[in-house]
N, C-alpha and C positions, 0 to 999 in steps of 0.2 A: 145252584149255589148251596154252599154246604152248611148250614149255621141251625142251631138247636133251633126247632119251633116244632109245635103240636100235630099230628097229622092233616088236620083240617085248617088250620093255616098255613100249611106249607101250601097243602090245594091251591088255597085261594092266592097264595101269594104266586106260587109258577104259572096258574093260568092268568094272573091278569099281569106277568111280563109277556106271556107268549100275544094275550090279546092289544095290548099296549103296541107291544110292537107291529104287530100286522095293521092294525087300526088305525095307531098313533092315538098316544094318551085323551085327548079332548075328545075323539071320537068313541073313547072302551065305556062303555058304560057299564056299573054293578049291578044294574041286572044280567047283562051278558055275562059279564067274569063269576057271577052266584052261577046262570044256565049252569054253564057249559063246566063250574069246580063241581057241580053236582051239591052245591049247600044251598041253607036257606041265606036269603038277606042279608035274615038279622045276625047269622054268623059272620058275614062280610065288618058289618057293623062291632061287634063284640070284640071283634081280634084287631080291626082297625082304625075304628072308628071314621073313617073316610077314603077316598079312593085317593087324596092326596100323602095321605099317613102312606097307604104301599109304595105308591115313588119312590118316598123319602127314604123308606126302609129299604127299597131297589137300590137308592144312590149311595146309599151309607156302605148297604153289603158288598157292593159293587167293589168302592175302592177300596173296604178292610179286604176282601178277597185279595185284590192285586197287590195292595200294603203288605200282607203275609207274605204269597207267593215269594215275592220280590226279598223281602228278609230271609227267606229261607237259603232260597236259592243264590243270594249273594254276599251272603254273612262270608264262606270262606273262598270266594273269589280273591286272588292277591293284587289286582290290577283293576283301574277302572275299565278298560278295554273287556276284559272278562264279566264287569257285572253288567255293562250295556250289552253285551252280547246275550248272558241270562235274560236281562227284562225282555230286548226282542224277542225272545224264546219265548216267553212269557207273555206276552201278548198277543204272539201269533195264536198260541194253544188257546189264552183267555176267547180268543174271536172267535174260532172255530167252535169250541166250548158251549160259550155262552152269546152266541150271535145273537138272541132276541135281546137281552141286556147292552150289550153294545148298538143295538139298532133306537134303544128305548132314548140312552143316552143321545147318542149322535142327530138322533129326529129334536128336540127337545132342548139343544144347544144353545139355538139362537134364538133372541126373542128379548123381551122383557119385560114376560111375567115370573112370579116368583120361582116357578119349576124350571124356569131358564137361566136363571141367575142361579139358583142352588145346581144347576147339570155344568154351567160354566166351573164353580165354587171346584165343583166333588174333581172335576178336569184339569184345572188348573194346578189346583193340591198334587195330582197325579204326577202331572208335569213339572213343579218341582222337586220333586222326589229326581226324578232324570238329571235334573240342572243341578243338585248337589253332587250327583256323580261327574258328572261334563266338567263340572271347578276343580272336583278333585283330577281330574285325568289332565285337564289342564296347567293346573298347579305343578305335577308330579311330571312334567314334561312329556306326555306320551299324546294327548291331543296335540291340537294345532289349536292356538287362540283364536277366540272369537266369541260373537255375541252367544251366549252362553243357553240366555232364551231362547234364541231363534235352534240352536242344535238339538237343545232338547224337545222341541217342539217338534221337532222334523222329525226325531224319535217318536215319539209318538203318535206320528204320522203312520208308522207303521201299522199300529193297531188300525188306521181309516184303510189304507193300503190293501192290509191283508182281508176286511171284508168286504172291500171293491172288488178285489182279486178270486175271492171265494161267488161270490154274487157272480160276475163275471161269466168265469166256469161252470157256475150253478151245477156242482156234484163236490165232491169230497175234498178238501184239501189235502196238499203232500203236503204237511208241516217241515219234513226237514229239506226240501226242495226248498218250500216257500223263502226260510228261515236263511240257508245261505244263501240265495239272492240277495234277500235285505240285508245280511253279512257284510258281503259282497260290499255293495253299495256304501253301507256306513263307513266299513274301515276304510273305505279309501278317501273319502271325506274327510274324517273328523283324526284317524292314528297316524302320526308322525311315522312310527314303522310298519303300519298297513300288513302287517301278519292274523 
């Protein structure tokens, strides 16, 4: 992930998503994530003040990353069909990308304690971003009506999809193979002219 921080916290901050993810959060503990970022402690401490402080900062960066993306890439889209097609693009590449981030999230979903309900929060946020688009394409007659939640959900399905898919294979993903599959698939779902 790409966002301004210091050299020595960015360390600490990528090794304890890589350790999070292999471990799962409950098990990463800051002495392991200080080992293996090569700092002391007290630097883990300084920059974070806690192991739940980097989550949070995981889960924050996580969606402005996709929050961007997703603006960039569908600002001049003319069609809602065309900007759900970008987010799947978007997602597929974010997984492939950043598959310890999505694995951090996706382990971390269920539950309820407070990193569960904030992994739910940051997901759900995600998911309406999709479902204003799905109103709009439906509005604008090019979708087919329906529960509007449940579609965009399914969108975003893609992102579990596409690292089932990759795990799976366990080697490299084709992104634009992957990509028109789930093309594939959506348009004939959800576009009244399935182009």
């Amino acid at each position: 992930m790409k966002f301004y921080m210091n050299k020595t916290k960015r360390r600490i901050f990528n090794t304890a998503i890589k350790v999070f993810s292999e471990k799962g959060y409950d098990n990463a503990s800051t002495e392991e994530i200080t080992a293996i970022a090569g700092v002391a402690k007290g630097s883990l401490y300084y920059h974070f003040g806690k192991k739940e402080d980097i989550f949070d900062m995981l889960l924050n960066e996580g969606i402005n990353l996709l929050r961007n993306n997703i603006e960039i890439k569908t600002k001049d889209c003319k069609t809602a069909l065309e900007k759900i097609k970008a987010i799947i693009l978007i997602q597929i590449k974010v997984t492939v990308k950043y598959e310890d981030f999505l694995n951090v999230v996706f382990s971390q979903i269920w539950g309820e304690s407070s990193k569960n309900i904030k992994c739910r929060k940051v997901v759900f946020e995600y998911i309406k971003i999709i479902e204003k688009i799905v109103e709009e394409g439906i509005e604008k007659g090019e979708f087919y009506d329906g529960d509007v939640e449940a579609i965009a959900s399914g969108i975003f399905g893609v992102t579990c999809s596409s690292l089932i898919y990759r795990l799976k294979k366990n080697r490299e993903v084709d992104v634009e193979r992957v990509y028109r599959g789930f093309i594939d698939s959506v348009t004939r779902t959800i576009s009244k002219n399935n182009t």
